[in-house]
C-alpha positions as CSV (number, residue, x, y, z in Angstrom):
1,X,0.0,-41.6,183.6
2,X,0.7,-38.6,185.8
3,X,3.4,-37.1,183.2
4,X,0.3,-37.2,180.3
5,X,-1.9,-35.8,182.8
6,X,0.4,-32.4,183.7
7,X,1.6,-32.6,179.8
8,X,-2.5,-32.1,178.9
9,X,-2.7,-29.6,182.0
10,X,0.4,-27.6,180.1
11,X,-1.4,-27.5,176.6
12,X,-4.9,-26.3,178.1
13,X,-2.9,-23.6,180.1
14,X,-1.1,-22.5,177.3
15,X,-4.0,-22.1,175.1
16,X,-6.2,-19.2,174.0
17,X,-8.8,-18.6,176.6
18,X,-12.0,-16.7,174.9
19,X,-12.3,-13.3,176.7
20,X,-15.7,-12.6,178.5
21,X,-16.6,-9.0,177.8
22,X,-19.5,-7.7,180.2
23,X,-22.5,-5.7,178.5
24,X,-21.2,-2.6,179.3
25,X,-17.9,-3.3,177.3
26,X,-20.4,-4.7,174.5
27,X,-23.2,-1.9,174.3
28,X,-21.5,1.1,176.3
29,X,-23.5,3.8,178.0
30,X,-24.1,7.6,176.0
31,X,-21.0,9.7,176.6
32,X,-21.9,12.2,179.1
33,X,-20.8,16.3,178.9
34,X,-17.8,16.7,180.0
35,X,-16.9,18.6,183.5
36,X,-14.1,20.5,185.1
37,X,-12.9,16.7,186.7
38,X,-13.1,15.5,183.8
39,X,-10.0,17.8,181.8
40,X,-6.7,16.8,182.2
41,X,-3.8,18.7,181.6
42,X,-3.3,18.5,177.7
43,X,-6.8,18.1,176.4
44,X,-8.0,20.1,174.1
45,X,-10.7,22.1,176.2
46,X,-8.4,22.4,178.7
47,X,-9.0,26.4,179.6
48,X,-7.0,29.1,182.2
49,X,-8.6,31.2,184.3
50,X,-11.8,30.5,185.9
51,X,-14.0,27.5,184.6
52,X,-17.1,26.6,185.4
53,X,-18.7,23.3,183.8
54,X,-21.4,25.3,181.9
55,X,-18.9,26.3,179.7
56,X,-18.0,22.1,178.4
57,X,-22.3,22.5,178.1
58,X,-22.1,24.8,174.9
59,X,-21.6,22.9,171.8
60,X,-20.1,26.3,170.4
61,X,-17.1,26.0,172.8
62,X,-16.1,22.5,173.3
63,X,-14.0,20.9,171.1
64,X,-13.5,17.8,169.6
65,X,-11.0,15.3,171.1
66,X,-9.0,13.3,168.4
67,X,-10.0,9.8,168.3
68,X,-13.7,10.4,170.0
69,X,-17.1,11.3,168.8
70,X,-18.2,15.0,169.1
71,X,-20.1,15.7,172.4
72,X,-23.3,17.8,171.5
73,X,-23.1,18.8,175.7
74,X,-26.8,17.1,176.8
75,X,-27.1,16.0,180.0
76,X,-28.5,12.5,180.5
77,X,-30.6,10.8,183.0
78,X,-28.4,8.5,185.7
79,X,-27.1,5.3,184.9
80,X,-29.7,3.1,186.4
81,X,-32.1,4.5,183.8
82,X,-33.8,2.9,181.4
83,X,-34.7,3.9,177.8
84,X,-38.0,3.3,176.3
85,X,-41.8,2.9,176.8
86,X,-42.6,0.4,180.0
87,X,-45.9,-1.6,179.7
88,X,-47.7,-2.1,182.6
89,X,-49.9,-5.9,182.6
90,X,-53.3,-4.8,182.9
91,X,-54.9,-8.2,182.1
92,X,-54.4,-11.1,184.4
93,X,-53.1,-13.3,182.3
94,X,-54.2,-17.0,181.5
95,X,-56.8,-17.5,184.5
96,X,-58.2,-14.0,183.9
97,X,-59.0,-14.7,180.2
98,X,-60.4,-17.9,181.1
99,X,-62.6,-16.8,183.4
100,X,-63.8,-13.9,182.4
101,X,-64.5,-12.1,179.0
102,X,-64.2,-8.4,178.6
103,X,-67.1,-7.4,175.9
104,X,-66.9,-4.2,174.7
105,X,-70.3,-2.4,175.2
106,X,-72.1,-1.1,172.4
107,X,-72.4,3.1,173.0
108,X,-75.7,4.2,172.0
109,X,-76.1,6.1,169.3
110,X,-76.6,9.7,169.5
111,X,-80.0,11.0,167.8
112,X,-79.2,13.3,164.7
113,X,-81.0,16.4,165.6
114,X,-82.9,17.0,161.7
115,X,-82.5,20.8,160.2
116,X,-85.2,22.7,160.5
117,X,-87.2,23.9,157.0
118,X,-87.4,27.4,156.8
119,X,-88.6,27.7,153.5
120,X,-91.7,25.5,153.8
121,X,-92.2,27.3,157.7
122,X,-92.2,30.8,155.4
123,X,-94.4,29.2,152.9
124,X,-96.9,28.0,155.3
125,X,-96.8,31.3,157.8
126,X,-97.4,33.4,154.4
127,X,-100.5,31.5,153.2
128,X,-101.7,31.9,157.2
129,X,-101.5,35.5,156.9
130,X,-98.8,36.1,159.9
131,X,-96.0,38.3,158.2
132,X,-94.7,40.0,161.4
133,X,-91.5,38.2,163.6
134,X,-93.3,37.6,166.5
135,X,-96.2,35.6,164.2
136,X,-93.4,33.9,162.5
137,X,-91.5,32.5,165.4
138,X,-95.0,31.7,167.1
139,X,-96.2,29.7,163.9
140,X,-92.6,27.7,163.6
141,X,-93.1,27.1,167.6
142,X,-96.5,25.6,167.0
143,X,-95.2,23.8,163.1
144,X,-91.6,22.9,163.5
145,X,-90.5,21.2,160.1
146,X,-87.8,19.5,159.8
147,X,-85.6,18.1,156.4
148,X,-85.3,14.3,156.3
149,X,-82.1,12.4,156.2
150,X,-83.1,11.6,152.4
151,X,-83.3,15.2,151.8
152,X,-80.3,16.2,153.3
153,X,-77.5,13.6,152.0
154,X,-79.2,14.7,148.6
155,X,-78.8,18.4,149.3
156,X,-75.2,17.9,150.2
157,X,-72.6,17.8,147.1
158,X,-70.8,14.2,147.1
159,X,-67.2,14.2,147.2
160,X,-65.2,13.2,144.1
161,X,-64.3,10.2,143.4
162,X,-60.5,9.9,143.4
163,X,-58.3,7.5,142.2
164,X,-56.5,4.8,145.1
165,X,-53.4,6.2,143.6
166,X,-53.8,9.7,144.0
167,X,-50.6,11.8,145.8
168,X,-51.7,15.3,147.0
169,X,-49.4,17.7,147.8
170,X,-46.8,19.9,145.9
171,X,-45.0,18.2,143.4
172,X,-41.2,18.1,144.1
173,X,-38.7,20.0,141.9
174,X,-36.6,17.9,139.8
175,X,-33.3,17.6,140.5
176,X,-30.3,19.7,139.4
177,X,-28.7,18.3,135.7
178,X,-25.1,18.8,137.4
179,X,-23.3,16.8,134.6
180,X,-25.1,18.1,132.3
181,X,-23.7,21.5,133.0
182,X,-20.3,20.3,134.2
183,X,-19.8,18.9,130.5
184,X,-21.3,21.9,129.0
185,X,-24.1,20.1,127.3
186,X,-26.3,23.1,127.2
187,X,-23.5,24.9,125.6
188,X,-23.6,22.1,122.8
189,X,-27.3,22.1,122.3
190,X,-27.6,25.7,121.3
191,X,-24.6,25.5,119.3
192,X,-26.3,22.8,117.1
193,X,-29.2,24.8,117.4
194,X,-27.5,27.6,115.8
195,X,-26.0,25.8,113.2
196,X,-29.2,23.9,112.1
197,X,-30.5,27.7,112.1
198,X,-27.9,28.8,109.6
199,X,-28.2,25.5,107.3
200,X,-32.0,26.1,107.3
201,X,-31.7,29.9,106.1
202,X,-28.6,28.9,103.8
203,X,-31.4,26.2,102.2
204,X,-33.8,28.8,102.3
205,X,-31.7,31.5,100.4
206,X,-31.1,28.8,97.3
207,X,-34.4,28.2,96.6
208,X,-35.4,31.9,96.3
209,X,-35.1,33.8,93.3
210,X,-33.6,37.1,93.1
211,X,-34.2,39.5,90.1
212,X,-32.6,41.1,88.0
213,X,-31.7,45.4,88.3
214,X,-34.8,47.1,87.3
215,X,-34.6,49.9,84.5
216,X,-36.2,52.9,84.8
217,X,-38.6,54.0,81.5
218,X,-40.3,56.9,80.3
219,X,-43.7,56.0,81.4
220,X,-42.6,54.4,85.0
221,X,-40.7,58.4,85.3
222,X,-44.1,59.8,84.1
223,X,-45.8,57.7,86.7
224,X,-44.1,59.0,89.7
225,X,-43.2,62.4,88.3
226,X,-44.8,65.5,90.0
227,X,-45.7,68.3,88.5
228,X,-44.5,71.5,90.3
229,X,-46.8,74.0,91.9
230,X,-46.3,77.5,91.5
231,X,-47.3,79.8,94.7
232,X,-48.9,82.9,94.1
233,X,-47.8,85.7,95.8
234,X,-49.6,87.3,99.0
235,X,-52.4,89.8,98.4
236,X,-51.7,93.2,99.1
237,X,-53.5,96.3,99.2
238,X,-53.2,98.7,96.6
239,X,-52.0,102.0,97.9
240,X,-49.5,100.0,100.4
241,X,-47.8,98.5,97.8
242,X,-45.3,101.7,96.5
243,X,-44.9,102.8,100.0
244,X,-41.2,102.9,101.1
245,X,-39.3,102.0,104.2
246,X,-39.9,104.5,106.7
247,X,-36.8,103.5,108.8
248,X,-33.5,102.1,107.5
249,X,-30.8,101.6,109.9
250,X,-28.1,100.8,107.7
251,X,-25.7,103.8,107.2
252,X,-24.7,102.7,103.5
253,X,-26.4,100.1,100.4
254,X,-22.8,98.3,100.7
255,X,-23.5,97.7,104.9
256,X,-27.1,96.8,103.9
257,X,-25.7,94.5,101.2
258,X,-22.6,93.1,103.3
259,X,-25.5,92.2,106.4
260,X,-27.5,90.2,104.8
261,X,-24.6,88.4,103.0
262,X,-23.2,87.5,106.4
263,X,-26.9,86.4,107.5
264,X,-27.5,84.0,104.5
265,X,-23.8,82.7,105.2
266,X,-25.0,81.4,109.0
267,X,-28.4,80.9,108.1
268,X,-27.7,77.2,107.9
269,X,-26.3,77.2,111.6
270,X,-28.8,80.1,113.2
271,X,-31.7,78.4,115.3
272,X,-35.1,80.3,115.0
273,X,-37.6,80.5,112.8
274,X,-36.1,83.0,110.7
275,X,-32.5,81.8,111.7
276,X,-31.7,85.1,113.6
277,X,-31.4,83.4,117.1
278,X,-28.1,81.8,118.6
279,X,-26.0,79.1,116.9
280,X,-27.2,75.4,116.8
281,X,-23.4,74.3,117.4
282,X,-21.2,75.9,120.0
């Protein structure tokens, strides 16, 4: 009997025992921002020079360690704090609701003050015969009309009925195709656009008919044929008309003759009204 006994003793020893964890191994605390103490000597932030732990406070200068989740560098309450709303026990539990009832007390209701009715106060003042301000305010002192409630929820517009499921606001915009244009679909849409285009004109052109080269007769020249005018020449006056050139700056009729060959030569490229001024062409 003793050897099973220490034999059992042996098995249970040797066997697995289920670790305990604590609830700080299980839900850990928030990583706190790191500090000078806290660098060791091949970290990452590990800096020269003067440090000061404002510096491991900037998320713009702390880096992040391999194998760990990014510190964003907030500083956190202590660790006895706790997170979330507390709620204080106002009632006193099971004897308090039993013996006594809390009643909510009615408020009183506030008295609507009715709007005054200036146009039947006018009316009335006007058939009285007071027309001056300090007759009018006495007579609305002495006869102060007001609207009814009848009146007034008639004189006010009603809103619109809506629809239960009616969404206001902006509507979102749709999303980006992004296959669509990564397999070029747009591309393949106006290309069958294009071709459907072409078939549809191609269809068009067979059904029309084209004719034939049209010949020119007698009376369609006839028809379109004008008749050339013929310009009188300018009126002069009689005794001007056999008068000769009183200046002539030409030293010879073959220079005279040679001049104006040369002009009616560049008369084509002459600007000017009479094609005497520079050239049109340099």
């Amino acid at each position: 009997m003793p050897e099973a006994k220490s034999s059992r003793q042996n098995l249970l020893r040797w066997k697995k025992q289920p670790v305990r964890r604590t609830v700080s191994q299980i839900c850990p605390p928030p990583r706190r921002p790191l500090t000078v103490a806290d660098v060791r000597p091949g970290m990452d932030n590990e800096r020269l020079g003067v440090v000061r732990d404002s510096m491991f406070q900037n998320p713009l200068i702390v880096k992040a360690e391999l194998g760990k989740p990014r510190e964003r560098s907030y500083s956190l309450p202590g660790i006895n704090f706790n997170y979330g709303l507390y709620t204080r026990g106002l009632d006193g539990g099971v004897p308090e609701a039993i013996g006594h009832w809390h009643v909510f007390k009615q408020q009183p209701a506030f008295s609507h003050e009715l709007t005054r009715n200036y146009i039947a106060m006018n009316r009335g003042a006007v058939r009285a015969g007071l027309v001056t301000a300090p007759e009018n305010l006495l007579y609305r002192q002495l006869n102060d009309i007001r609207i009814s409630d009848q009146h007034d929820r008639k004189m006010k517009k009603e809103l619109p009925s809506l629809p239960p499921d009616t969404t206001f606001g902006i509507r979102s915009r749709p999303s980006t195709p992004f296959f669509d244009l990564l397999q070029n679909q747009y591309q393949q849409l106006w290309v069958q656009e294009q071709k459907a285009a072409q078939k549809a004109i191609k269809l068009e052109n067979k059904h029309k008919v084209f004719l034939g080269k049209l010949y020119e007769t007698r009376s369609s020249q006839l028809r379109k044929y004008k008749p050339p005018v013929k310009l009188d020449t300018l009126w002069h006056m009689p005794h001007f008309q056999k008068v000769g050139a009183h200046l002539d700056t030409f030293p010879t009729e073959a220079d005279r003759q040679r001049a104006f060959k040369a002009h009616r030569e560049e008369h084509a490229v002459r600007q000017g009204t009479l094609r005497m001024g520079t050239y049109t062409h340099p």
